[in-house]
C-alpha positions in Angstrom: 131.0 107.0 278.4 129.7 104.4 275.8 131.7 101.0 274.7 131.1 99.8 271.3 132.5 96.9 269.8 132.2 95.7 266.4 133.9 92.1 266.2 134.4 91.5 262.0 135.9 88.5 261.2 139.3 89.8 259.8 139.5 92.9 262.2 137.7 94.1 266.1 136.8 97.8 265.9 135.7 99.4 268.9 135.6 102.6 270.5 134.6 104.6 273.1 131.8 107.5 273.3 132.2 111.0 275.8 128.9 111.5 277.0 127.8 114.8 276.1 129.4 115.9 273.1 130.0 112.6 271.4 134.0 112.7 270.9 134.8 109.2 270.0 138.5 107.6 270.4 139.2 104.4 268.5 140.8 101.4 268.1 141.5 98.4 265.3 143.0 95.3 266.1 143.2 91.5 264.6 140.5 89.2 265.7 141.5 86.1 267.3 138.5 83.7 267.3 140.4 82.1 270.4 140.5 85.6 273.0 139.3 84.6 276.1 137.7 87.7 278.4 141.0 88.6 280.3 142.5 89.0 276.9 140.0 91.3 276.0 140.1 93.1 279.0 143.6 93.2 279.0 143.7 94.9 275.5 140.7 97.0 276.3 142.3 98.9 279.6 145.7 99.1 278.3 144.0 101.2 275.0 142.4 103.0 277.2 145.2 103.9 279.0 147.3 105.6 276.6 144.0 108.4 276.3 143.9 108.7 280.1 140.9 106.7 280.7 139.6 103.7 283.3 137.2 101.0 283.2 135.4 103.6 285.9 134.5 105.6 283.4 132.6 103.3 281.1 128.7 103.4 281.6 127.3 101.8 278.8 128.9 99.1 276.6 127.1 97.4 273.5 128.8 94.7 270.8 127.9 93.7 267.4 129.6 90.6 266.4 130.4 88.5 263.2 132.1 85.3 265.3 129.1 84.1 267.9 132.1 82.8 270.1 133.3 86.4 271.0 130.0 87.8 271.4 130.0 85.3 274.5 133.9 86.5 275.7 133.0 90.4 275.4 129.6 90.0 277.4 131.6 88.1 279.8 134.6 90.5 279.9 132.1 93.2 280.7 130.4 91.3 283.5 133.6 90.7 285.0 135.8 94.1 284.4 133.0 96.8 284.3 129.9 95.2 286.4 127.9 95.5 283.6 125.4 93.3 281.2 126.2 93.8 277.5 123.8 95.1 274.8 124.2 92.6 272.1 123.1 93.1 268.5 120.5 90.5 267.8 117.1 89.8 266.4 115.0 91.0 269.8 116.8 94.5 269.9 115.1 97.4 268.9 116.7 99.4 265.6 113.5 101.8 264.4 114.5 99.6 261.3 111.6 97.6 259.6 113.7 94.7 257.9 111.9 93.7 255.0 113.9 90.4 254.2 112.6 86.4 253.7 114.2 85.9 256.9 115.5 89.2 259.5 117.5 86.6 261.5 119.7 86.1 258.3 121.1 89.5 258.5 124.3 89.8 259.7 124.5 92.2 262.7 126.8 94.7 261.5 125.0 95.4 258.1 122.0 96.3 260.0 124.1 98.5 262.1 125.5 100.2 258.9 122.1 100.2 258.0 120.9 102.1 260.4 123.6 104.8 260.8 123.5 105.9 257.2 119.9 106.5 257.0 120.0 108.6 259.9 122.1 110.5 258.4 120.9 110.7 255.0 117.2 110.6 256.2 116.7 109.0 252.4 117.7 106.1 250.3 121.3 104.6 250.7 123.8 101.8 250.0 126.0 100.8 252.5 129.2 99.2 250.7 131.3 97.7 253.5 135.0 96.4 252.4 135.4 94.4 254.5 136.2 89.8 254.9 133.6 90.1 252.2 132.5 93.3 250.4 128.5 93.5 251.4 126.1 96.2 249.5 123.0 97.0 252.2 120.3 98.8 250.5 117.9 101.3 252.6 114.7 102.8 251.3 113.7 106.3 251.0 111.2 105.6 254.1 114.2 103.8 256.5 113.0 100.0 255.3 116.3 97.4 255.3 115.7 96.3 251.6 118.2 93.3 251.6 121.3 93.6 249.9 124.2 91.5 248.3 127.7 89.5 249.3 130.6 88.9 247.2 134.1 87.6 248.1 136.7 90.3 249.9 139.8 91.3 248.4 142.0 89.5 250.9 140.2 86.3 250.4 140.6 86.3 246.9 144.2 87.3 246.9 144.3 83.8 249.7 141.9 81.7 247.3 144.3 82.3 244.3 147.1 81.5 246.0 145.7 78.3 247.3 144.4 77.0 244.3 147.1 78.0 241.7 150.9 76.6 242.5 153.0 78.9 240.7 151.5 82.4 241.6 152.6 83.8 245.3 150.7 84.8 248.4 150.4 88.8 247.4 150.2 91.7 250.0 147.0 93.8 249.3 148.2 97.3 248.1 148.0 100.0 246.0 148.8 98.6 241.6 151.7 100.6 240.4 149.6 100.7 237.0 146.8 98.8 235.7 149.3 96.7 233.5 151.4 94.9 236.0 155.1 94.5 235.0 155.4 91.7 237.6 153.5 88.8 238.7 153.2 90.6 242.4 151.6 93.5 240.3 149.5 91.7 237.6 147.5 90.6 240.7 147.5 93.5 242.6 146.1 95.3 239.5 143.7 92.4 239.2 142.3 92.8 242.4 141.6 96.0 243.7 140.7 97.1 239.6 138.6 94.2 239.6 137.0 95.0 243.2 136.4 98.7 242.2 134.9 98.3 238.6 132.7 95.3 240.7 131.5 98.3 243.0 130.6 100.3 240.3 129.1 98.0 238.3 126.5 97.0 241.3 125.7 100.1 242.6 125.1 101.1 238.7 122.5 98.4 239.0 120.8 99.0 242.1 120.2 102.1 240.9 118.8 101.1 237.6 116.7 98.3 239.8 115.8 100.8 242.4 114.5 103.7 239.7 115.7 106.2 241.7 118.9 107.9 243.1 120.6 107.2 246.7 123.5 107.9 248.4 126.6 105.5 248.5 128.5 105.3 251.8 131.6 103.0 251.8 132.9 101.6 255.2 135.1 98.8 256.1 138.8 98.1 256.7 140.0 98.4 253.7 137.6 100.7 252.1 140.7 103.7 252.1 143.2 101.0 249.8 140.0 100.0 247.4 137.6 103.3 247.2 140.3 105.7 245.5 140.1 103.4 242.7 136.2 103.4 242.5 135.3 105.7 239.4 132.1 107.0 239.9 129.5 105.3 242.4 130.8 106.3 246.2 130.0 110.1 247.8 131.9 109.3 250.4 133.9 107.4 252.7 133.0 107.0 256.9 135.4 104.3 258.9 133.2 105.2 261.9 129.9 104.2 260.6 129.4 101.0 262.2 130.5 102.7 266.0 128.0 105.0 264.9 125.1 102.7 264.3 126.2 100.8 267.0 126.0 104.3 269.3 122.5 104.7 267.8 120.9 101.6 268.8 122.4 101.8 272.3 120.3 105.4 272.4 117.3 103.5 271.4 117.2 100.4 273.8 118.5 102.2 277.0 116.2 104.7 278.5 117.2 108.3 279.4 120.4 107.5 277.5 121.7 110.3 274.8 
């Protein structure tokens, strides 16, 4: 059974892998920058608990992490609670991806995970939009080539920026706008930003296809991608929570031999 971790900075998603026929169970839960490796190990058995699974069955284990710090606790939790050295996401592990960037090491490890699950499943050209602490567009060639891509501000830290820097309007929940014209402060801003967010999404990926001069395949990911993408009008084919576990399960196949 394969581990996989993705540490965002707003939200951990990992999950495990059957060997075999590749049922995956999953899990979501807050990051805290301050988790030592008990803590994770703590979290990690009791979730694996409650679907009848041990440490003892875990035979591979692989992170991918936004927050360098935890990258260090989860390699160490895995020493410690499974015996085992964990895969890490870097700039020396093999993808199959050529990254055609100024600089490779610049690119976060999770996009080029996203990266490299939705071109194996499209097997053409692709933008990953990921809605997640910031909303990132990957874009993927029609020959598998990591083109680069672009990074705006998240939802959630615009909802905390406004707050912050204008005194009368209050700290907002993220949710669903009752109608684009908001009858309330509470939903003026909700409208504001998950309209604003969509039309944002469609308005790039418009773009990259105009800069691209050719079709490709939109894949939407992230934490909040299920509140934002209903309100997407045109641009996204389709939504996968799962694609970053599944790039993650990829590049495990493709650095451990006989694994798969």
């Amino acid at each position: 059974m394969l581990l996989v971790v993705d540490v965002g900075n707003t939200q951990t998603h990992f999950g495990v892998f059957a060997d075999g026929d590749g049922r995956l169970e999953h899990w979501r839960f807050a990051t805290v920058r301050e988790s030592t490796r008990d803590e994770l190990g703590a979290v990690l058995s009791n979730l694996l608990a409650l679907r009848g699974l041990r440490f003892a069955d875990i035979d591979g284990t692989i992170v991918s992490s936004t927050v360098p710090q935890l990258s260090d606790e989860w390699r160490a939790m895995a020493h410690r609670y499974l015996d085992q050295e964990m895969l890490v996401v870097g700039p020396a592990i093999r993808t199959g991806m050529a990254i055609r960037v100024d600089n490779p090491h610049e690119v976060g490890a999770d996009r080029l995970v996203n990266a490299v699950a939705a071109y194996d499943r499209v097997q053409g050209a692709c933008v990953i939009v990921d809605f997640g602490t910031a909303i990132t567009y990957d874009v993927v060639s029609a020959t598998g080539e990591y083109l680069g891509g672009i990074i705006t501000p998240g939802a959630e830290i615009s909802i905390d920026a406004l707050y912050d820097r204008a005194a009368k309007l209050p700290k907002v929940e993220l949710a669903c706008p009752r109608s684009l014209i908001g009858k309330s402060t509470v939903d003026a801003i909700r409208s504001g930003i998950v309209y604003g967010f969509a039309s944002q999404v469609d308005g790039i990926v418009r773009r990259l296809r105009d800069e691209l001069g050719a079709d490709v395949t939109v894949i939407a990911t992230g934490g909040l991608a299920a509140l934002l993408v209903p309100f997407v009008r045109e641009t996204i084919e389709e939504v996968d929570d799962l694609l970053t576990l599944t790039g993650l399960r990829l590049i495990w196949e493709r650095n451990v031999a006989g694994y798969g």
